[in-house]
C-alpha positions in Angstrom: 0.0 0.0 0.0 1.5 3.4 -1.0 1.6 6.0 1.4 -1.6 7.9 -0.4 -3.7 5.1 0.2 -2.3 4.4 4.0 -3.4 8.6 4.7 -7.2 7.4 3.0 -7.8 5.0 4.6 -6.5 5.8 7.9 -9.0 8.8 7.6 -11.5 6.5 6.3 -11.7 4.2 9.8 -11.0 7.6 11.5 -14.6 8.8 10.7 -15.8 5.8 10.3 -15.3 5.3 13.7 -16.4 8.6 14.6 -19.8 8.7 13.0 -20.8 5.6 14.7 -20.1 7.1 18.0 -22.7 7.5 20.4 -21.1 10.7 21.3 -20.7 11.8 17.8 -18.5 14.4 16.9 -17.5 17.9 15.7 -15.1 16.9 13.1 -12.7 19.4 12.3 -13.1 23.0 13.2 -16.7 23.3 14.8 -17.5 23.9 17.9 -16.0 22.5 21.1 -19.2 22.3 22.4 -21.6 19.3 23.3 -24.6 20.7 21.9 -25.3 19.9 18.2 -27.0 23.6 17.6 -24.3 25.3 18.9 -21.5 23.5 16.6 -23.8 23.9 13.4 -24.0 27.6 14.2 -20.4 27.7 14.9 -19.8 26.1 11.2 -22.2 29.2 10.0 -25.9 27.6 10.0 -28.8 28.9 11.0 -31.2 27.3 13.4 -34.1 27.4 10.9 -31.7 25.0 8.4 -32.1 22.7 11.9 -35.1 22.8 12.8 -37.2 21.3 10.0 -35.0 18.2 9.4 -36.8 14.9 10.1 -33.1 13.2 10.5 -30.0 13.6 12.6 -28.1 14.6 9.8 -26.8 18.3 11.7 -26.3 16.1 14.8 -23.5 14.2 12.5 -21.8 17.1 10.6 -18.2 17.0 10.7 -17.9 20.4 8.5 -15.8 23.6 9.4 -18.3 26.1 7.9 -21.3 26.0 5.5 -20.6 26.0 2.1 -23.9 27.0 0.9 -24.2 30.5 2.6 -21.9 32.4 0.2 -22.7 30.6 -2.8 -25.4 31.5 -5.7 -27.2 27.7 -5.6 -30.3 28.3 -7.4 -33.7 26.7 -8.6 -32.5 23.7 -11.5 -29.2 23.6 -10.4 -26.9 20.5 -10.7 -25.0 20.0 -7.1 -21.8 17.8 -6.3 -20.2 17.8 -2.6 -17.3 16.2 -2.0 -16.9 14.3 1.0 -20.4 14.4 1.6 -20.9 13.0 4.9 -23.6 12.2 6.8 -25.8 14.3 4.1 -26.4 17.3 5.9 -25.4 19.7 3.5 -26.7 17.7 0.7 -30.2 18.1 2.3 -30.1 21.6 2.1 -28.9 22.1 -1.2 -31.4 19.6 -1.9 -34.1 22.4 -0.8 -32.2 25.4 -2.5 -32.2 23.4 -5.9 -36.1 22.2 -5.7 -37.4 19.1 -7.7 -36.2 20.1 -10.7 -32.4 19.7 -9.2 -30.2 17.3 -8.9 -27.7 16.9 -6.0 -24.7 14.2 -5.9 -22.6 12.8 -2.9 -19.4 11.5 -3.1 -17.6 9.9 -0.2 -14.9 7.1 0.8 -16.2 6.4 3.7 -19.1 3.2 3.9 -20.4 4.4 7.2 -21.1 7.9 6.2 -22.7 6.4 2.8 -24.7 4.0 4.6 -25.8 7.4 7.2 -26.1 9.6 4.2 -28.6 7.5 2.7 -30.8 7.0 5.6 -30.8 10.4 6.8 -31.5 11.3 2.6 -34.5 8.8 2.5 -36.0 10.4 6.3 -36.1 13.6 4.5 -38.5 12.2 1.7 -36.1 13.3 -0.7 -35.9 11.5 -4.1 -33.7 13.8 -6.3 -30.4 13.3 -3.6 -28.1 10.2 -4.5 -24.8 9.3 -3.2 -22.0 7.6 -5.0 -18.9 5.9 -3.4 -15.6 6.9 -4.5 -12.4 9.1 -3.9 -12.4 12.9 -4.6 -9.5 12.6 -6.5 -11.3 10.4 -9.3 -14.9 11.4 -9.0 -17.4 9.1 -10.4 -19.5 12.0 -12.3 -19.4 12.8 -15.8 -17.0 15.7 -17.0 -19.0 19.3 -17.4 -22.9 18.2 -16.1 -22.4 20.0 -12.1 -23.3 23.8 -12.1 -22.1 23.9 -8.6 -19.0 22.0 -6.7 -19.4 22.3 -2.7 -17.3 20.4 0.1 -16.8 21.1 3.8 -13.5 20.5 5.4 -12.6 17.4 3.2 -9.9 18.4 0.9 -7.4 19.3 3.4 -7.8 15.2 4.2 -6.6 14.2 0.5 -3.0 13.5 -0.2 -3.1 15.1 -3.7 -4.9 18.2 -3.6 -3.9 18.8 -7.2 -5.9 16.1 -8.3 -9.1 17.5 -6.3 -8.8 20.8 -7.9 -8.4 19.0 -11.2 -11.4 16.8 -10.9 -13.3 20.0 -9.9 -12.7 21.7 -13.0 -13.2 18.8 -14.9 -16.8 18.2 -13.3 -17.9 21.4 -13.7 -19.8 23.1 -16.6 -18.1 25.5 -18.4 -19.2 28.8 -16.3 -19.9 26.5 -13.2 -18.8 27.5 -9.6 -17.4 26.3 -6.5 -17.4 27.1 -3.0 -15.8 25.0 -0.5 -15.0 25.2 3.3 -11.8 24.1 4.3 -8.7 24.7 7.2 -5.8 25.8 6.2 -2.2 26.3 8.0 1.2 27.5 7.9 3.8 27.6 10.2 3.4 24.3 11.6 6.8 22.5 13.2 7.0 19.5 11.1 6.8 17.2 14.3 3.0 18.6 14.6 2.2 17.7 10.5 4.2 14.3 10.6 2.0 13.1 13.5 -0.3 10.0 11.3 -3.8 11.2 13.6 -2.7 15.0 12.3 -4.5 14.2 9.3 -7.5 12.9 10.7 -7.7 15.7 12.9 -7.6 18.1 9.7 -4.1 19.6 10.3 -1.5 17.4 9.2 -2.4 17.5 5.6 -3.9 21.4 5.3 -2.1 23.5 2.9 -1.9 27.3 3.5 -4.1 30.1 1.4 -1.8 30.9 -0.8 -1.0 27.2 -1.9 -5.0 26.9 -1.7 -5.7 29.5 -4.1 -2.7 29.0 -6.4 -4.0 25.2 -6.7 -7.2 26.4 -7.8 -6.0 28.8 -10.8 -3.3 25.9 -11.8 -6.0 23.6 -12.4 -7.6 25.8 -14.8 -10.2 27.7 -12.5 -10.3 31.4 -12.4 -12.4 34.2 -9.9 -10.7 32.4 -7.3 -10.6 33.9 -3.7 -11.4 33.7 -0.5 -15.1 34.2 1.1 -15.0 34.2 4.6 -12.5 32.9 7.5 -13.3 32.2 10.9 -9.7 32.0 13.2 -9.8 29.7 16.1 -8.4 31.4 19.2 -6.4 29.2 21.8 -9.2 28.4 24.2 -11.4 26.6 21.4 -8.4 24.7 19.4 -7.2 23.6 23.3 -11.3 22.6 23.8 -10.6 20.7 20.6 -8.0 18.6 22.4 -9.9 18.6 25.7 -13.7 17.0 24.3 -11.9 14.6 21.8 -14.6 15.4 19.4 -12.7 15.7 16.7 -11.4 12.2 14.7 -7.4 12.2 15.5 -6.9 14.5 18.4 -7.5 12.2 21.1 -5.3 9.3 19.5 -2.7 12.4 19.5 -2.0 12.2 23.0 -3.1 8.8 23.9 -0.1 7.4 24.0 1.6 10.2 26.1 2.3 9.6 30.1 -1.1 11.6 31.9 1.2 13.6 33.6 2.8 14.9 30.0 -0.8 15.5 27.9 -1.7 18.9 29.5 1.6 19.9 28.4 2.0 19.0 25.1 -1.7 20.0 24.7 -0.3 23.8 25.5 2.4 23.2 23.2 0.3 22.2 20.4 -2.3 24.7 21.1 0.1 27.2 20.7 1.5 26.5 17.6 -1.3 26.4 15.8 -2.9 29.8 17.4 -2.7 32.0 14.1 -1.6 29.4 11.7 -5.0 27.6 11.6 -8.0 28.8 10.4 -11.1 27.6 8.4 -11.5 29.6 4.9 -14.2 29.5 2.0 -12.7 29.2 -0.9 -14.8 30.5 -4.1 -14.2 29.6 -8.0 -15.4 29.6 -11.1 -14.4 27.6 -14.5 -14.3 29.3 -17.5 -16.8 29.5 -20.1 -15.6 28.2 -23.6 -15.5 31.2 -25.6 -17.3 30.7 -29.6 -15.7 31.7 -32.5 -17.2 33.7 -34.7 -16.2 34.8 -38.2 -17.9 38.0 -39.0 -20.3 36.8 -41.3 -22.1 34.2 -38.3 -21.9 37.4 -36.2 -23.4 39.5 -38.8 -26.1 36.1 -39.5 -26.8 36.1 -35.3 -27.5 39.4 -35.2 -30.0 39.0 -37.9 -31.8 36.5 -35.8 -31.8 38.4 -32.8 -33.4 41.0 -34.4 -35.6 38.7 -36.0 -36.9 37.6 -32.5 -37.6 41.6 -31.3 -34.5 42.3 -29.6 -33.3 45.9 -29.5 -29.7 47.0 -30.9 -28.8 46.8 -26.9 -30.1 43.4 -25.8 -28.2 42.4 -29.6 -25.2 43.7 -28.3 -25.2 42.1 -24.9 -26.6 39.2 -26.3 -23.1 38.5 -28.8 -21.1 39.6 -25.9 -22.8 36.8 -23.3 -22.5 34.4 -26.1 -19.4 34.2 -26.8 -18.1 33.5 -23.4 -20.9 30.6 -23.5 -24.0 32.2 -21.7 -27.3 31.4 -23.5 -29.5 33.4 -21.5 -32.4 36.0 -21.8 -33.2 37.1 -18.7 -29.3 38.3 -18.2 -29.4 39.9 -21.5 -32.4 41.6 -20.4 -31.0 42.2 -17.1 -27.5 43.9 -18.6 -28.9 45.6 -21.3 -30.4 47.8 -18.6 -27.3 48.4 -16.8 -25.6 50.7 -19.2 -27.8 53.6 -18.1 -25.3 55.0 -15.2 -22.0 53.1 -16.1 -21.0 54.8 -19.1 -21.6 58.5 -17.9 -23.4 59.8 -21.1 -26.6 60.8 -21.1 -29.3 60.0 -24.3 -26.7 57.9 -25.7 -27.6 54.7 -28.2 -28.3 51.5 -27.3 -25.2 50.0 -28.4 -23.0 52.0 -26.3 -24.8 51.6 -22.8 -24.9 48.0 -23.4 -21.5 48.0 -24.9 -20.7 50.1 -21.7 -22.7 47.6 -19.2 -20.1 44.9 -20.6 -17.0 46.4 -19.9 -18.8 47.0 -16.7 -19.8 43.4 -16.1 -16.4 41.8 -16.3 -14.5 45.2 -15.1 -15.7 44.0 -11.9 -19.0 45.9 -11.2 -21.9 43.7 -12.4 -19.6 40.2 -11.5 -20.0 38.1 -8.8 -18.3 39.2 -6.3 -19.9 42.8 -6.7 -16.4 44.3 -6.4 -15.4 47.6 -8.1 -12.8 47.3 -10.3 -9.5 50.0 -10.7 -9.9 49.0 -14.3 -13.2 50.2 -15.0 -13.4 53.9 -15.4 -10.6 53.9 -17.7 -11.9 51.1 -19.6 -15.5 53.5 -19.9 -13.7 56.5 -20.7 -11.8 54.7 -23.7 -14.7 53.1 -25.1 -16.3 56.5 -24.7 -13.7 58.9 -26.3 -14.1 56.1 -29.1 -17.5 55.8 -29.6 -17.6 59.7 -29.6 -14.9 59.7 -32.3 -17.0 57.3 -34.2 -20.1 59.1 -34.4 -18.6 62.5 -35.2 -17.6 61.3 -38.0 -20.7 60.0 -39.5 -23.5 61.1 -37.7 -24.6 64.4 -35.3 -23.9 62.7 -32.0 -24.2 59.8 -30.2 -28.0 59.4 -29.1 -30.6 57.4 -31.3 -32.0 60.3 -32.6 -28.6 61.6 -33.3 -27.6 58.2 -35.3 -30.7 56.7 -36.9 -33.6 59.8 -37.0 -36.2 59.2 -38.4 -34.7 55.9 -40.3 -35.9 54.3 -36.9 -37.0 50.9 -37.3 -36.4 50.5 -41.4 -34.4 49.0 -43.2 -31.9 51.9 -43.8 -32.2 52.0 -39.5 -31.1 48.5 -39.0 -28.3 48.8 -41.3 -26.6 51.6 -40.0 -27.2 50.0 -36.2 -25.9 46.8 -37.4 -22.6 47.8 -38.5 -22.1 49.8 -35.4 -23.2 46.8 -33.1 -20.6 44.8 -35.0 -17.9 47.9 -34.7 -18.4 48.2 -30.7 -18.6 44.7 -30.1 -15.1 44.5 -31.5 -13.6 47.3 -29.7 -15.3 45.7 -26.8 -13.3 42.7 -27.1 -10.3 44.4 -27.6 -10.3 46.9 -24.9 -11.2 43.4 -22.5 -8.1 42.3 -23.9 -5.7 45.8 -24.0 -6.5 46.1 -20.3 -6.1 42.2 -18.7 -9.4 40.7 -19.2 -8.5 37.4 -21.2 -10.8 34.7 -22.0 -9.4 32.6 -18.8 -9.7 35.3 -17.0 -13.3 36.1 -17.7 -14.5 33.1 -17.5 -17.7 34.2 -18.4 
């Protein structure tokens, strides 16, 4: 047996072990405390995700935050966690996703499958299944999950690049993932090369840094960090003390009783500061189209065909080629412009155009964060589409551009060719200022 597959399964019997304790257990990070509502709220639940379960699935929950509270889960989608437990995040994804969802488990462990399962079929839920197998090979097809979750599992795995891999290769293009993990640094090598460190979710963490550079290598991009919670040293020495979580207590069984409160204080304090539990956010890049001009030219046609305005058209080519098929975010963007380009009665085109640069400069994306990019980026499409429509036309309003040619064929011409013009310089200011395909990701 290699040593990859001595770490799995010593982990393996570890929680095995643990979830068929009477006393059950915090696994790594939660709570020190005895009381099951006041470890799940530790983690980041709420009491009303508690309350309505018909299982003990929270009771069982070895997670180190909740995975689902930063993410964008919705209605339809497709959810994977990894490491999935006793179930109890699959449950509520289960609810966020509704009947038309679909949620998969993955887990190495036979006990937590066999738990998983029952506490799935006690909720009445039909649309949960779990699967056994390692993280590192994940039995799911490549590109069907719109959403990869996990709660203080991949810091257990000997080869994180491999998880981070499999994640990308899972995912849709333009899926997401939001994981809970710990992380450390600064750790004396006596403290990881302990066997029951990795159990206990320390031996094998990696720090930030390594987290998030893992994450980009595979492929994925967005990447950052949610939230973090920092353990002070009265809860990672209450760790020690309860034995609640799988590894710690083996770590000082062996030890004379006179030595354990000491090398609990020495332990305790090297990991004060150098041991947290982070949420770690992703996304994988959308496969971009290509276009020659004429099949932009022929799309545009269509989209007028089906009543959309020369804005929704623009937004629409943007979306599209970095893989989005969808009308309510057209609809949704092409209403953004008005604001973000700082022009006033200006065409169509150009608000949408501007509501792009705006999009993936940082203000309409995910993470809602501004970008330093932005206004520049705005004030050189502007200067350009100014420059544009001096030379052919009054100014750069509707009325200004198309008159009263509004809505002929002359009209659509004229806004045609400019669509196809600004979506262009679109793409190539996106480009002149850092915003590559891998980097937008859609």
């Amino acid at each position: 047996m290699n040593p990859n597959e001595q770490i799995r399964e010593m982990v393996s019997t570890a929680y095995g072990k643990a979830i068929s304790s009477t006393v059950g257990g915090c696994g790594c990070g939660c709570s020190p405390q005895k009381e099951k509502g006041s470890i799940i709220g530790m983690a980041g639940y709420e009491t009303a995700d508690i309350l309505p379960l018909n299982s003990d699935a929270a009771a069982s929950s070895f997670g180190c935050g909740n995975p689902l509270a930063f993410s964008g889960v919705k209605e339809g989608d497709t959810v994977l966690d990894l490491g999935s437990g006793a179930g109890f995040d699959l449950i509520l994804a289960a609810r966020k996703v509704g009947p038309t969802g679909r949620i998969i488990g993955v887990d190495m462990t036979e006990a937590m499958i066999a738990k998983a399962r029952e506490n799935i079929s006690k909720e009445g839920l039909t649309n949960v299944e779990v699967r056994y197998g390692l993280i590192e090979n994940l039995p799911v097809e490549s590109g069907s999950v719109d959403w990869v979750i996990s709660n203080c599992v991949i810091n257990l795995s000997p080869e994180k690049g491999r998880v981070f891999s499999e994640i990308h290769r899972v995912l849709k293009p333009g899926g997401q993932m939001l994981v809970s993990d710990i992380v450390a640094k600064n750790l004396p090598d006596w403290f990881r090369q302990d066997t029951q460190a990795y159990a206990a979710c320390v031996g094998g963490a990696i720090s930030e840094e390594d987290y998030l550079a893992g994450l980009r290598e595979a492929g994925m991009n967005r990447v950052e960090v949610k939230n973090r919670f920092v353990y002070d040293a009265s809860q990672i020495q209450s760790f020690f003390e309860t034995g609640e979580i799988p590894g710690l207590k083996e770590m000082i069984a062996g030890e004379p009783a006179q030595n354990r409160d000491d090398l609990i204080q020495q332990m305790t304090m090297n990991a004060v500061g150098n041991v947290w539990s982070a949420e770690f956010y992703a996304k994988k890049p959308a496969e971009k189209m290509k276009r020659s001009k004429d099949e932009t030219i022929h799309r545009m046609i269509q989209l007028a065909g089906n009543k959309y305005n020369c804005s929704q058209i623009m937004m629409s080519l943007a979306l599209e080629q970095r893989g989005h098929e969808n009308p309510g975010l057209v609809r949704a963007m092409s209403g953004l412009g008005l604001g973000c380009s700082n022009f006033n009665e200006t065409c169509g085109v150009m608000t949408s155009a501007a509501s792009i640069l705006a999009w993936y400069g940082g203000k309409g994306a995910d993470n809602e964060a501004e970008s330093e990019k932005l206004f520049p980026m705005l004030q050189e499409l502007g200067e350009w589409f100014r420059q544009k429509t001096a030379s052919k036309f009054k100014g750069t309003s509707c009325t200004d551009i198309v008159g009263d040619q509004a809505g002929t064929p002359a009209g659509k011409q004229i806004c045609g060719a400019l669509i196809f013009e600004t979506y262009n310089k679109v793409n190539e200011i996106l480009a002149a200022y850092g915003f590559t395909d891998k980097q937008m990701g859609g």
